[in-house]
N, C-alpha and C positions, 0 to 999 in steps of 0.2 A: 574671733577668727582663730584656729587650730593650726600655729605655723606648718607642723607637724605632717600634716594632713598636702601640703602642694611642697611641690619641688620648685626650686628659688631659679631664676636666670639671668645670664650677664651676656651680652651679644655685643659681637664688634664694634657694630654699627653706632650701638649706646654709646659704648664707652671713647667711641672718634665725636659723637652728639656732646657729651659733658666735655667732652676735653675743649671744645669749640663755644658751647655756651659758659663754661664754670672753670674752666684751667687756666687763666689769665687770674695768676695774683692779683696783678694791681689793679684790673681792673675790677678782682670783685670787692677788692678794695672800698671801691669809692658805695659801696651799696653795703659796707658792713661785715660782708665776708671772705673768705678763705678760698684760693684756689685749689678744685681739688686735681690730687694729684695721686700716681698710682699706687704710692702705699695707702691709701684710702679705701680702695677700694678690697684691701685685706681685713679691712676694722666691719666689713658686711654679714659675715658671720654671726657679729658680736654684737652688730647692729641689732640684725634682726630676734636673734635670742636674747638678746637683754632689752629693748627697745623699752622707753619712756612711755610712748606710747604708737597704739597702730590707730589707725583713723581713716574716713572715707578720703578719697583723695579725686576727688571727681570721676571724669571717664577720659581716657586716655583718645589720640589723635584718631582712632578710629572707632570710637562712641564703647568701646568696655570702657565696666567698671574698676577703676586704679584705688592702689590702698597707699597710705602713704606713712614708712612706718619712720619715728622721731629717737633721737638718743644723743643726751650730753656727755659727750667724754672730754672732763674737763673744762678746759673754756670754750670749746666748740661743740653746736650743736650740726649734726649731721641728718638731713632729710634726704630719704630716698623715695622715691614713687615707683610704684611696680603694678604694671597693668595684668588684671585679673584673668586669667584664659581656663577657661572654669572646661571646657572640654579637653584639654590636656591637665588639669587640675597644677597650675605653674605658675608662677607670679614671675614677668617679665621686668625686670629693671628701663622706667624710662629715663629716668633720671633720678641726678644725686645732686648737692650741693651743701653748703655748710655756712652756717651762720655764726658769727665773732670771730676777731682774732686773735692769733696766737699771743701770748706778750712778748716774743721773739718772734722774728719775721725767720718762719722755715726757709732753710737754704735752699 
């Protein structure tokens, strides 16, 4: 895939969706990972351009196909899912989360 080639997207609604599913430190605690939180979502640029890897990421809640791009910074691994919208050529953020944690517990 040619990132290059679609324009990336962040919407309210997502980032009220992560905050709800993946914003509770402790609770992502108990499953291994990181709560994310909104400087995270400035590390998406760097995601996407430097990214580990991009990979099929199924089809997202309304049957597109979703890409799901991966990237370790550090001790945390950062997964975003972004649903493919190939007639506006766009990749929609569904979600984000992050897996390990920090060896300091972010304030």
């Amino acid at each position: 895939m040619r990132r290059e080639l679609y324009d990336w997207a962040i919407d309210a609604f997502t980032v009220r969706k992560v905050a709800k599913d993946h914003g509770d430190d402790a609770a992502e605690a108990k499953s291994g990972q990181t709560g994310v939180r909104v400087e995270d979502y400035a590390l998406l640029p760097r995601i996407i351009a430097e990214a580990d890897r991009i990979e099929y990421g199924g089809t997202s809640d309304l049957g597109r196909p979703a890409v799901r791009v991966v990237m370790r910074i550090g001790c945390l691994e950062y997964w975003a899912v972004f649903e493919v919208r190939t007639r506006r050529r766009m990749l929609a953020l569904q979600t984000l989360w992050i897996r390990g944690r920090p060896p300091v517990i972010r304030p």
